[in-house]
Backbone as XML, in Angstrom:
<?xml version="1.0"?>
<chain id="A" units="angstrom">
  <residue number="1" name="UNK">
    <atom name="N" x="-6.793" y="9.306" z="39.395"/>
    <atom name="CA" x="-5.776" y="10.206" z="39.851"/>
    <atom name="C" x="-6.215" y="11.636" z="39.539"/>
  </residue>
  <residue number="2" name="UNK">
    <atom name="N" x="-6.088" y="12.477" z="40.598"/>
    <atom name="CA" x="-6.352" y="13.687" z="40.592"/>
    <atom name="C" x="-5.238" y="14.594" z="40.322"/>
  </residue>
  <residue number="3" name="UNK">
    <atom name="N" x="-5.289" y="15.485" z="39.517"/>
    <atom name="CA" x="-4.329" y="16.573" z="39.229"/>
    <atom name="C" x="-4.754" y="18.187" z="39.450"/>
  </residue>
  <residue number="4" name="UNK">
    <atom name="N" x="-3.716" y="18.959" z="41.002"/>
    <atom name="CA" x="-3.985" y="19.796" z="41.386"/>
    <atom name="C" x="-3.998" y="20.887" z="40.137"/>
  </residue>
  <residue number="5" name="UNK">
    <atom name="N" x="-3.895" y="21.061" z="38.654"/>
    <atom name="CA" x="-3.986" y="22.047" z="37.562"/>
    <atom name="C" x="-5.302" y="21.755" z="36.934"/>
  </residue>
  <residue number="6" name="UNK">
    <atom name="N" x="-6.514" y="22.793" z="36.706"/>
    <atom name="CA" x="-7.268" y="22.127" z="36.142"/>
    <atom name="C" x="-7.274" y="22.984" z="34.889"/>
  </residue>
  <residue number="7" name="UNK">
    <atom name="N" x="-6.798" y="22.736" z="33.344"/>
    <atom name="CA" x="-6.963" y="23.579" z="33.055"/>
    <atom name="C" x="-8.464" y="24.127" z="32.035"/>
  </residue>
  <residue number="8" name="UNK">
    <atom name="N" x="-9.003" y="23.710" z="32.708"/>
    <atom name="CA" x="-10.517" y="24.531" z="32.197"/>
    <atom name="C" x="-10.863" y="25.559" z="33.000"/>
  </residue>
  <residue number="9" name="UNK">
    <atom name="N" x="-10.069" y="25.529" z="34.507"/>
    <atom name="CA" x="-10.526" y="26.845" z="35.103"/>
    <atom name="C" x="-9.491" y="27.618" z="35.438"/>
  </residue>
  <residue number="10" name="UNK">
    <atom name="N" x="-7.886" y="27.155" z="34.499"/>
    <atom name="CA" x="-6.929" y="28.040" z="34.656"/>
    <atom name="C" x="-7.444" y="29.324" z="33.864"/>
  </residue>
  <residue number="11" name="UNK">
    <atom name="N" x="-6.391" y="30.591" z="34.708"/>
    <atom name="CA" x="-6.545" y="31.898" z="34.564"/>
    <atom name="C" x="-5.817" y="32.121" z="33.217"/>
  </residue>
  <residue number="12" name="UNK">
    <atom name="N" x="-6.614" y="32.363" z="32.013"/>
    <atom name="CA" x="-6.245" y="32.666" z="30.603"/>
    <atom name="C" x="-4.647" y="33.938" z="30.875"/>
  </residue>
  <residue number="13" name="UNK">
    <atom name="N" x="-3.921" y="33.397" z="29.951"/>
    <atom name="CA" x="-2.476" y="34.039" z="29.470"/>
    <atom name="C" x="-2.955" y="35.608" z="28.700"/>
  </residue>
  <residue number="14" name="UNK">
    <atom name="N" x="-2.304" y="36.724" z="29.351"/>
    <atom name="CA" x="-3.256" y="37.809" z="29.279"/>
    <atom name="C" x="-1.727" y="38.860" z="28.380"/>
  </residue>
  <residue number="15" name="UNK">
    <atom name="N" x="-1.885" y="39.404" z="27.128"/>
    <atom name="CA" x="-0.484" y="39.768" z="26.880"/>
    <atom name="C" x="-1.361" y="41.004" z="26.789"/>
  </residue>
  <residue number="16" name="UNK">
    <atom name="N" x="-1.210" y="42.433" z="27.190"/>
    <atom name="CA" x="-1.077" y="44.112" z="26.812"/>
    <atom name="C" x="-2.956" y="43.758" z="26.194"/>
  </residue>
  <residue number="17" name="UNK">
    <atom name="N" x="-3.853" y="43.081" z="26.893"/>
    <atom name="CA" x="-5.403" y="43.399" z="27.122"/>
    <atom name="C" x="-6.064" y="42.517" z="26.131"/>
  </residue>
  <residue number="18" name="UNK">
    <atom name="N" x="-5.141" y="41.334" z="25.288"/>
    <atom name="CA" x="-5.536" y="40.251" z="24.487"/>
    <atom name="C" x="-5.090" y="38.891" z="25.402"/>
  </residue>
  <residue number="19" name="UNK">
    <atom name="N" x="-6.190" y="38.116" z="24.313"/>
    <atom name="CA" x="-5.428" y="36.479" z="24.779"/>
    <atom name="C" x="-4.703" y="36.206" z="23.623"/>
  </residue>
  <residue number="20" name="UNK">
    <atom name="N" x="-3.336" y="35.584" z="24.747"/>
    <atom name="CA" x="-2.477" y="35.032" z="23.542"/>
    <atom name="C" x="-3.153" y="33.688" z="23.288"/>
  </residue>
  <residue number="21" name="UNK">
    <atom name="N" x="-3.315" y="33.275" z="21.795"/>
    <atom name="CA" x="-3.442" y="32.018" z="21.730"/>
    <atom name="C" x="-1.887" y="30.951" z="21.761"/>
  </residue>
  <residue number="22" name="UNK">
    <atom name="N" x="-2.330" y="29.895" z="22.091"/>
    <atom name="CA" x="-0.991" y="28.641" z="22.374"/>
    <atom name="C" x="-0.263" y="29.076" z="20.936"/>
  </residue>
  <residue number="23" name="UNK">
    <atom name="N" x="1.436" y="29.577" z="20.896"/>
    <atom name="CA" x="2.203" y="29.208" z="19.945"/>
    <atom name="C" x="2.465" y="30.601" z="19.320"/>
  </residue>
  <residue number="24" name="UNK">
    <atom name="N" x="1.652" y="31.803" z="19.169"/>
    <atom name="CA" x="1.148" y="32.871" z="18.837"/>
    <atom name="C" x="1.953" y="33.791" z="19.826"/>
  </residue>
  <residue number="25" name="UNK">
    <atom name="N" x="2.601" y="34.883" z="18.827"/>
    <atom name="CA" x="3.873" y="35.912" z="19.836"/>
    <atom name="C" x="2.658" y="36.942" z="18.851"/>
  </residue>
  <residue number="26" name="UNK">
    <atom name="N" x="1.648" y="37.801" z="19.902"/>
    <atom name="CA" x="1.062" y="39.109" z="19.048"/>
    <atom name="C" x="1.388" y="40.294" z="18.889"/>
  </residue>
  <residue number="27" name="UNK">
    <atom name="N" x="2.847" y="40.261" z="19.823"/>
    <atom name="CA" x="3.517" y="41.447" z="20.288"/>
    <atom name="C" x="4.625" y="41.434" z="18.924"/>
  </residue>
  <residue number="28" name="UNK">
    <atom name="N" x="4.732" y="40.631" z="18.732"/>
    <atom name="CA" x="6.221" y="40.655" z="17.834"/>
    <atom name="C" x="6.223" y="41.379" z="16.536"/>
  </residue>
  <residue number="29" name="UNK">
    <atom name="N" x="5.494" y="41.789" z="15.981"/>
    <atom name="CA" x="5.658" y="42.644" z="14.450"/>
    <atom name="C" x="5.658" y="44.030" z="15.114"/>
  </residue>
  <residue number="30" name="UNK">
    <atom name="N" x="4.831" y="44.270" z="16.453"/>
    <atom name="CA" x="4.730" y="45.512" z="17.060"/>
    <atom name="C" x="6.179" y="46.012" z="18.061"/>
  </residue>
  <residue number="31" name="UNK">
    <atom name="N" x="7.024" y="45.221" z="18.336"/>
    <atom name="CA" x="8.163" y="44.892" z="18.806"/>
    <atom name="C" x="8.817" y="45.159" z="17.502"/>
  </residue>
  <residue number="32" name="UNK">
    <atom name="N" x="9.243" y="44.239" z="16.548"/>
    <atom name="CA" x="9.903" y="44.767" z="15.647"/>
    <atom name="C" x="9.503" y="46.199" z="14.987"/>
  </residue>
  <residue number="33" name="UNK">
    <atom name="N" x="8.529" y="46.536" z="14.449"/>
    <atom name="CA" x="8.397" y="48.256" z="14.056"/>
    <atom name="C" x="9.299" y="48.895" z="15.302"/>
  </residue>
  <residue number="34" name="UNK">
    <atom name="N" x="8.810" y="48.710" z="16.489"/>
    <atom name="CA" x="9.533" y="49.788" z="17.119"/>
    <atom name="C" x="10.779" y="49.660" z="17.045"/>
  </residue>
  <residue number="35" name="UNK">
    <atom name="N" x="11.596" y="48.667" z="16.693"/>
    <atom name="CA" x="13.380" y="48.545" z="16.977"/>
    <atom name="C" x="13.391" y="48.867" z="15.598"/>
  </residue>
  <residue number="36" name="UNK">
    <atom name="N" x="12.681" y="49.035" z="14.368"/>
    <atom name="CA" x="12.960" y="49.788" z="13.587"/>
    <atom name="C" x="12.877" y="51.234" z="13.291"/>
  </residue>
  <residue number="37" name="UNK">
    <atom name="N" x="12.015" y="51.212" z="14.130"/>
    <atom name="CA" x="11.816" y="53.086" z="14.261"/>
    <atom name="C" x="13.241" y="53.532" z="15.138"/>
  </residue>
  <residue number="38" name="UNK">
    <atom name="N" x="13.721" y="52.878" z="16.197"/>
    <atom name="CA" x="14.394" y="53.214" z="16.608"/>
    <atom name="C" x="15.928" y="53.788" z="16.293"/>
  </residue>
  <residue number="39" name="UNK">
    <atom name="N" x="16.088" y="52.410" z="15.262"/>
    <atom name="CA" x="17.181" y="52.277" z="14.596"/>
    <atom name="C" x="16.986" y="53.508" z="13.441"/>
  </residue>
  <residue number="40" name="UNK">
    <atom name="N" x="16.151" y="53.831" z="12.956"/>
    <atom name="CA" x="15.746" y="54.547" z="12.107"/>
    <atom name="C" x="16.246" y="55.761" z="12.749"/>
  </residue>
  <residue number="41" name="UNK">
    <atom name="N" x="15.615" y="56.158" z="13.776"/>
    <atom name="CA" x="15.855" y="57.621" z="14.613"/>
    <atom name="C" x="17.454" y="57.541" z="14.896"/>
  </residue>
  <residue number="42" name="UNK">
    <atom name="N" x="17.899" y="56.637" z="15.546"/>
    <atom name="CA" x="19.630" y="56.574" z="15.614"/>
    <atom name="C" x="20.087" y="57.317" z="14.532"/>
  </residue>
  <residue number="43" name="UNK">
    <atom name="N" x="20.144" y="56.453" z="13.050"/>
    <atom name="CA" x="20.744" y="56.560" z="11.963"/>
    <atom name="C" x="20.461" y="58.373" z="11.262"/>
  </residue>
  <residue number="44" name="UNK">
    <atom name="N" x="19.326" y="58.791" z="11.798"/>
    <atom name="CA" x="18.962" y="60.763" z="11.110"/>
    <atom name="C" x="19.734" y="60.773" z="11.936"/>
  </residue>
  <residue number="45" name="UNK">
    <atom name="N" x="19.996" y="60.547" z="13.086"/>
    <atom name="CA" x="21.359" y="61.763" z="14.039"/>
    <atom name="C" x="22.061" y="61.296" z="13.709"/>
  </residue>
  <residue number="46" name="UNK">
    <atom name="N" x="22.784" y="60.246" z="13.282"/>
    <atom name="CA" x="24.002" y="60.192" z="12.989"/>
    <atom name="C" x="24.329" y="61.141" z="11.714"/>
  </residue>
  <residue number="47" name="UNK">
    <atom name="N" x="23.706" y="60.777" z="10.615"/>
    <atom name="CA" x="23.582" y="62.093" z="8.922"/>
    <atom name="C" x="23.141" y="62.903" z="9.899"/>
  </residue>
  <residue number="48" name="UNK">
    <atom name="N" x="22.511" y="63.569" z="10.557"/>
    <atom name="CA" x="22.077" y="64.996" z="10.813"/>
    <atom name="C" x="23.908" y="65.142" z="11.298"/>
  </residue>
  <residue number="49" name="UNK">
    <atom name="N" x="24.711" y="64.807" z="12.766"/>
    <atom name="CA" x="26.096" y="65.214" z="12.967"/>
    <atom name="C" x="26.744" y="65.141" z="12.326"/>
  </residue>
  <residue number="50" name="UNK">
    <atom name="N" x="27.322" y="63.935" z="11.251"/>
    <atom name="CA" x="27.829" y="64.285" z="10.130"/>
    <atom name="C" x="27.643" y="65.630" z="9.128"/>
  </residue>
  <residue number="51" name="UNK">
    <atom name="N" x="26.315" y="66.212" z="8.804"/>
    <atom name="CA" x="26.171" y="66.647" z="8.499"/>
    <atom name="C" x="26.489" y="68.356" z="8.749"/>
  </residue>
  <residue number="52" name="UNK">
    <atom name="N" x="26.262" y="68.131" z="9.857"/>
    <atom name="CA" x="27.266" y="69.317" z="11.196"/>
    <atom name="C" x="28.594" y="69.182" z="10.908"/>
  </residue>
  <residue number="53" name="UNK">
    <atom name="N" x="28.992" y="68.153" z="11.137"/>
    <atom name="CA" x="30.573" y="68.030" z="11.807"/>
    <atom name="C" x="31.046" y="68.956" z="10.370"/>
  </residue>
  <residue number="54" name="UNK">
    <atom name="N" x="30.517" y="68.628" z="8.819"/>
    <atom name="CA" x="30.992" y="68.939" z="7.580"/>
    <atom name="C" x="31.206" y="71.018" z="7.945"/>
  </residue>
  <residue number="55" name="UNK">
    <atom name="N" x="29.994" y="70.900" z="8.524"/>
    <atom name="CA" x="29.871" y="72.797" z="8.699"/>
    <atom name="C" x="30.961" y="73.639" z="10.208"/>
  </residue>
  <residue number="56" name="UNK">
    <atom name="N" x="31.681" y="72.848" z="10.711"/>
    <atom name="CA" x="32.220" y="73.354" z="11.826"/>
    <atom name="C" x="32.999" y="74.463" z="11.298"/>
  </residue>
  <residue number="57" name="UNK">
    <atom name="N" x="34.115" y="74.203" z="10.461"/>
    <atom name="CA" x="35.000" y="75.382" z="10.027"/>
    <atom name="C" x="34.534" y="76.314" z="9.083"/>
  </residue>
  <residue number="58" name="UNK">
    <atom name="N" x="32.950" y="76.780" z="8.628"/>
    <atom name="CA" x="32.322" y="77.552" z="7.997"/>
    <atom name="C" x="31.786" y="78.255" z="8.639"/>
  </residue>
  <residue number="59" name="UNK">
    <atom name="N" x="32.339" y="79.525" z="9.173"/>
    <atom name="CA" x="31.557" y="80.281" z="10.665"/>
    <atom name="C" x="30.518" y="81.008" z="9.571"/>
  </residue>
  <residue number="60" name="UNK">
    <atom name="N" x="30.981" y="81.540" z="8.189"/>
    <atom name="CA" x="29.754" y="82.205" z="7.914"/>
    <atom name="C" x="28.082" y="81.188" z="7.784"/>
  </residue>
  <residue number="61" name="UNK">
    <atom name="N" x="28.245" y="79.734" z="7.622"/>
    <atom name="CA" x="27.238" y="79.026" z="7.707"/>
    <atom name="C" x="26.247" y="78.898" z="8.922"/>
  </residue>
  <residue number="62" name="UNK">
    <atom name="N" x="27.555" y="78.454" z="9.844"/>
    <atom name="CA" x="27.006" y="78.479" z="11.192"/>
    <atom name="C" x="26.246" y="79.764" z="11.650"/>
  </residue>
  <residue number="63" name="UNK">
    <atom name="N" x="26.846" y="80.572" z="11.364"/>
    <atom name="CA" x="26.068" y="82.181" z="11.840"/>
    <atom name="C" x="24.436" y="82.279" z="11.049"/>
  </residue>
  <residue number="64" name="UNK">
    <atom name="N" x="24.545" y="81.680" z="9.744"/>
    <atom name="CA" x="23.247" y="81.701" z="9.035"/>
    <atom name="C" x="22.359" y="80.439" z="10.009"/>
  </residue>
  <residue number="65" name="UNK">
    <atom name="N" x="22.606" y="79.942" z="10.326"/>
    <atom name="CA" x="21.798" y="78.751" z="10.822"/>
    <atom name="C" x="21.595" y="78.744" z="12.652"/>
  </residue>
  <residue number="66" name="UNK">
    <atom name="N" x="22.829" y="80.282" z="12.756"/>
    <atom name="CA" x="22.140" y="79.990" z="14.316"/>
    <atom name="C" x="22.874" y="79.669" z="15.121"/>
  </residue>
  <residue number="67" name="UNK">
    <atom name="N" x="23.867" y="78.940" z="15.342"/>
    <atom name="CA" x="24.764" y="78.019" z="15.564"/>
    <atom name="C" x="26.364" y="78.556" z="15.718"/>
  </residue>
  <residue number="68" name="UNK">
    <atom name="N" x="27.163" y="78.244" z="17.141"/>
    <atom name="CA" x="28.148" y="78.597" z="17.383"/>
    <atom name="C" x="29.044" y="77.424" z="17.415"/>
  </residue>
  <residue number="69" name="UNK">
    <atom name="N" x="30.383" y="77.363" z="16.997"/>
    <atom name="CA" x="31.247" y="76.458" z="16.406"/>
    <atom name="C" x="30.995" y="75.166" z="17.846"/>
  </residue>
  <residue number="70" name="UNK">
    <atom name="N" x="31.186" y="75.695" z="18.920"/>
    <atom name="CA" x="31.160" y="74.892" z="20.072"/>
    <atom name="C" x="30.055" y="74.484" z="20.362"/>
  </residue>
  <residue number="71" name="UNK">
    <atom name="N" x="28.482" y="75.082" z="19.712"/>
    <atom name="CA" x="27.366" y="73.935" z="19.948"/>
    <atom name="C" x="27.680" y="73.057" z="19.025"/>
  </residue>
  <residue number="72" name="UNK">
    <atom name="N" x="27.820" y="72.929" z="18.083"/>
    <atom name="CA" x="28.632" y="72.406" z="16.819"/>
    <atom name="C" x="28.759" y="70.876" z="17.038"/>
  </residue>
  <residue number="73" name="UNK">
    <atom name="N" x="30.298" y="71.527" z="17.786"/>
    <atom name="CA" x="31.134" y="70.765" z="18.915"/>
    <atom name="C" x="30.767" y="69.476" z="19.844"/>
  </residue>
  <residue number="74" name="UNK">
    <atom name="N" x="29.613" y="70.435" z="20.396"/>
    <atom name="CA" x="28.984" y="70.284" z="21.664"/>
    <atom name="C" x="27.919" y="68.720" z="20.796"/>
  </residue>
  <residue number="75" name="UNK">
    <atom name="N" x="27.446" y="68.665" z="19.494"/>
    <atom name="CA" x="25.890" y="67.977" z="19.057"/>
    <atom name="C" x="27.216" y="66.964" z="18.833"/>
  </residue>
  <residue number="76" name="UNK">
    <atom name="N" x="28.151" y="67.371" z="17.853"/>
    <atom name="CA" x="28.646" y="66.271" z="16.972"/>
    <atom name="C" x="29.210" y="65.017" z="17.984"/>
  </residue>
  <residue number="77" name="UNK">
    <atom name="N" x="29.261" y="65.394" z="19.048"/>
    <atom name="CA" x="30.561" y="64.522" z="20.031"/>
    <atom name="C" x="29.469" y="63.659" z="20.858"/>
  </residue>
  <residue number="78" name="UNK">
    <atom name="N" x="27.947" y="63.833" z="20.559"/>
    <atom name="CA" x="26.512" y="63.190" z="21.488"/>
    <atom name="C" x="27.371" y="61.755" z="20.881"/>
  </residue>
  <residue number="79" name="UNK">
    <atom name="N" x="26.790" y="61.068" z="21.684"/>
    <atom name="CA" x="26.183" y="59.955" z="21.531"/>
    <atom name="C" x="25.150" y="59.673" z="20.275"/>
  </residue>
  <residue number="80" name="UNK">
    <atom name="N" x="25.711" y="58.567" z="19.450"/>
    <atom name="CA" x="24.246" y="58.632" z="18.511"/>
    <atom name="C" x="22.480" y="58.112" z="18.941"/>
  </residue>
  <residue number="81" name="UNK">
    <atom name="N" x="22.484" y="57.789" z="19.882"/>
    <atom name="CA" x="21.215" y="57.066" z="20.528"/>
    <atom name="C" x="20.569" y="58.681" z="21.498"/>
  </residue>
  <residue number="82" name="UNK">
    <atom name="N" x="21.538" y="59.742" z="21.638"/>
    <atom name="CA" x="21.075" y="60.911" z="22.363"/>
    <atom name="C" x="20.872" y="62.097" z="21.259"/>
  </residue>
</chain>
């Protein structure tokens, strides 16, 4: 009996310019760092707006740093992922 798969001359499983070997995820520690970096970057903007939101009613702060009550306004109300 003949079987149309041969696999000695199947086309090797090709992941980002490696072979995966059978069972083997090579992407996955490189996958996780990045959803930790990510999460990482989320979490500074969130303490960075908090950190704002604390300075809104201190116009003499804001004036030292640059900053008008309504950009303030404008950062604290983002989205934390923006």
């Amino acid at each position: 009996m003949s079987t149309p798969f041969n696999p000695t001359t199947s086309v090797p499983l090709i992941r980002l310019g490696r072979r995966v070997a059978d069972g083997h995820q090579s992407g996955s520690w490189a996958t996780l760092a990045a959803i930790v970096r990510l999460w990482s970057r989320w979490a500074d903007h969130a303490r960075q707006r908090d950190a704002l939101a604390d300075l809104v009613e201190n116009e003499h702060l804001l004036n030292d740093i640059g900053l008008t009550r309504d950009d303030v306004l404008d950062e604290i109300n983002k989205p934390f992922w923006r």
